[in-house]
Each structure stands twice: as C-alpha cells, then as structure tokens.
C-alpha positions in Angstrom: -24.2 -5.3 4.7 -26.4 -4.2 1.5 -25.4 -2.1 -0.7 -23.4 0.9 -0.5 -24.8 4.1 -1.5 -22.0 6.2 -3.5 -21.7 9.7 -1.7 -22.0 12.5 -4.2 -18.6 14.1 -5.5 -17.0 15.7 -8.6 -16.3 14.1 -11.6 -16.5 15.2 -15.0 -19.7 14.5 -17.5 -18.3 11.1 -19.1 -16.6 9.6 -16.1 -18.7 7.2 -14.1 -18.4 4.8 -10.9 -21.0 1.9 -11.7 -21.8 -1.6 -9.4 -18.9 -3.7 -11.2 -19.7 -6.6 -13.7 -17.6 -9.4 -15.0 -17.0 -8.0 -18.8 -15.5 -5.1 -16.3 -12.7 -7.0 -15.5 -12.5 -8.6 -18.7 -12.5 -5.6 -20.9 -9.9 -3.2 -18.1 -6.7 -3.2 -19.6 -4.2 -4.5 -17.3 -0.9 -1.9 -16.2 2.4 -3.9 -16.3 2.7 -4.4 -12.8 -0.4 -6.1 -12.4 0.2 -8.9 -15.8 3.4 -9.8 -13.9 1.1 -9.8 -10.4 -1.3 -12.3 -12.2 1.1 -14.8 -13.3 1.3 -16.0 -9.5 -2.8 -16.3 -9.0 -4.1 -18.8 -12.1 -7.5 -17.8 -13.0 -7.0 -13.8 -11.8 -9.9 -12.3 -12.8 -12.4 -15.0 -11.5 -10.5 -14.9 -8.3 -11.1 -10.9 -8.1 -14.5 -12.1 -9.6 -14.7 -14.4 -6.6 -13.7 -12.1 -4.0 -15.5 -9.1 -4.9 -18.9 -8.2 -2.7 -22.1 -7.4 -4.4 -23.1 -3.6 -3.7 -19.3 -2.8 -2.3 -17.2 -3.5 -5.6 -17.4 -0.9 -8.5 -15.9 0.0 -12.1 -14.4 3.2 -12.8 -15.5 4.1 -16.1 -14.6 7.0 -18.7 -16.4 7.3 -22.0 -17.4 3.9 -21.6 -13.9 2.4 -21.1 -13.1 0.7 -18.0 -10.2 2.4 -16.2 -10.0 0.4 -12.6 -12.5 -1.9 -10.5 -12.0 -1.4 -6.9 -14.2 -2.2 -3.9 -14.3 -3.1 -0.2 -14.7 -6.5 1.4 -15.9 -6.6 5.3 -14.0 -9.1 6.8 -15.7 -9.1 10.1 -17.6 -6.6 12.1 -15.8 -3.4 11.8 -13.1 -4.4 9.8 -12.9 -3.9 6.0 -10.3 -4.0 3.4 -9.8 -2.5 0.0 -8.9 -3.5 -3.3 -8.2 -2.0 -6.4 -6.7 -3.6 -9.8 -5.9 -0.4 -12.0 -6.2 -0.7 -16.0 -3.3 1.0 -18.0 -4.8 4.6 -18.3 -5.2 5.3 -15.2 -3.0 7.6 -14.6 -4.6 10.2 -17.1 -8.0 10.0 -14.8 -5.8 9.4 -11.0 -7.8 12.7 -9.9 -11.4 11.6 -10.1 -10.4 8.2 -9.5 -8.4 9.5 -6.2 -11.8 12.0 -5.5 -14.4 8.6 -6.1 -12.6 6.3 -3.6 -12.0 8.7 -1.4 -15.6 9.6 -1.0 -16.4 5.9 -0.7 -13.6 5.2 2.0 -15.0 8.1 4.1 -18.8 7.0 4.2 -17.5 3.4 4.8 -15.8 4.6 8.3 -18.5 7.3 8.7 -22.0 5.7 7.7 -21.3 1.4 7.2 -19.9 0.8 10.9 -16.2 0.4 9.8 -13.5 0.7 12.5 -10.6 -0.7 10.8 -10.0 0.2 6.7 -7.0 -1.5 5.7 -5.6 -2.1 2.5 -1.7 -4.0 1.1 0.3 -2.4 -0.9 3.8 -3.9 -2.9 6.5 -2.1 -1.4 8.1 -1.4 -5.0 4.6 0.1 -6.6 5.2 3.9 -6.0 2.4 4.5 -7.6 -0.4 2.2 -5.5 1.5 4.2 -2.6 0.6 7.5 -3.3 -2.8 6.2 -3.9 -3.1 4.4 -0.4 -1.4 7.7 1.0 -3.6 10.0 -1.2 -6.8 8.3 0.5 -5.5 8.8 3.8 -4.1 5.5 4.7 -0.6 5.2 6.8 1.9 2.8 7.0 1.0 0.3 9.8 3.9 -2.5 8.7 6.0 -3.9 6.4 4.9 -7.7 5.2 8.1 -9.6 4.4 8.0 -11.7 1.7 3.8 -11.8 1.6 2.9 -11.5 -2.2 2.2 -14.2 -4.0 5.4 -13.7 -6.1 7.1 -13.2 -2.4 7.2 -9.6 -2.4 7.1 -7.5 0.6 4.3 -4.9 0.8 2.8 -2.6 3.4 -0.3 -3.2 5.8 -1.7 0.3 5.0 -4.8 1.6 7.6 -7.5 4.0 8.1 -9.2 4.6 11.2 
C-alpha cells in the first residue's frame, strides 16, 4: 500500500503526528485501562510493534512527549482496521488528537481505496467510545466475550 501521506489539518505549534518508532511505544505512558488490557497479551508492546504497518502507524506527539500511537492495518483489499493505544494524558490533547485521526480516516476511505474502516472497542471504555463515535464510526455489533480478558466490545464501522 506505501505510505500514507498525512492530510493537512489544525494542530497547535508543538504537537506533531510522526511515522511511529519503537522507543514510541516504549516511552507512551500507559492509561489504566490499557496496563490491565496488557496483562492478557505477554510481550504487548512488540505485539503492537508486530502488528503495526510501516507508513500507516504514527505517534502523536506534544512537546516531544508521546501521547498515543495509532494507525491502520489493511486486512485485505478494501478493508482496513484501526488501532489506537492512548498514553495517560491524552485526554488534555483529545481535540487535536480527535482532528489528526480524523483527517487520516477520511483520506483512507477517500484517497487509499478503503471500503470497509472498522475498528473494536471495550464495551466498558466510555471514553474509546466517544472517540470511535467522534471519528464517525457506528455501532455495527456487540462481540460477546471477545477481549482477550473476555470482555465484550463493539465492531465499530466507517463506510
């Protein structure tokens, strides 16, 4: 697929959306939710490692501190999912954050050939919710018991 090229949008002077690196995920500061999450996947940061895809996985940044990787991962023609792991601040920068995926969800229907964005979401995490929501993604189903901890949580799409 190559590399994504980030659509312009507003952020302010020392936020940034860079091509993600390891020492991203090593230095972002994990939220509450996610520590619990990662006691269920051993080795949780070389499995996002893993699954991330050069030129479609980024760090949010913000005076040189990481504040969430996210990205997008084709899993066939036309269908792509996304993923996020928020660090601990990141509700103090939700706006740009909301304002950068956004602009990269949008060019990946409009300009990369995707039909299908989907995303999962835990069915408790309010906040991940109004994130989905916030970029425009709806409520496709309810996955019983699909976390790795057993949780249920929402197929969320875009079209």
């Amino acid at each position: 697929m190559g590399m994504v090229q980030l659509p312009q949008f507003r952020m302010s002077a020392d936020e940034q959306i860079v091509p993600l690196r390891y020492e991203h995920l090593q230095r972002l500061r994990l939220t509450e939710d996610t520590i619990e999450y990662t006691k269920h996947i051993p080795g949780y940061l070389d499995y996002v490692w893993d699954n991330s895809v050069d030129g479609w996985s980024w760090s949010y940044t913000c005076r040189g501190k990481v504040i969430a990787v996210f990205g997008i991962r084709m899993l066939w023609a036309g269908l792509a999912e996304v993923w996020m792991v928020p660090g601990d601040s990141l509700n103090r920068h939700a706006i740009s954050l909301v304002r950068g995926a956004r602009a990269v969800t949008d060019s990946a229907l409009s300009d990369y050939g995707v039909r299908r964005l989907q995303i999962t979401v835990k069915v408790e995490n309010d906040i991940a919710f109004r994130f989905a929501k916030a970029l425009h993604f709806e409520v496709e189903s309810i996955m019983r018991r699909f976390g790795p901890e057993g949780s249920d949580y929402y197929m969320m799409v875009r079209f």
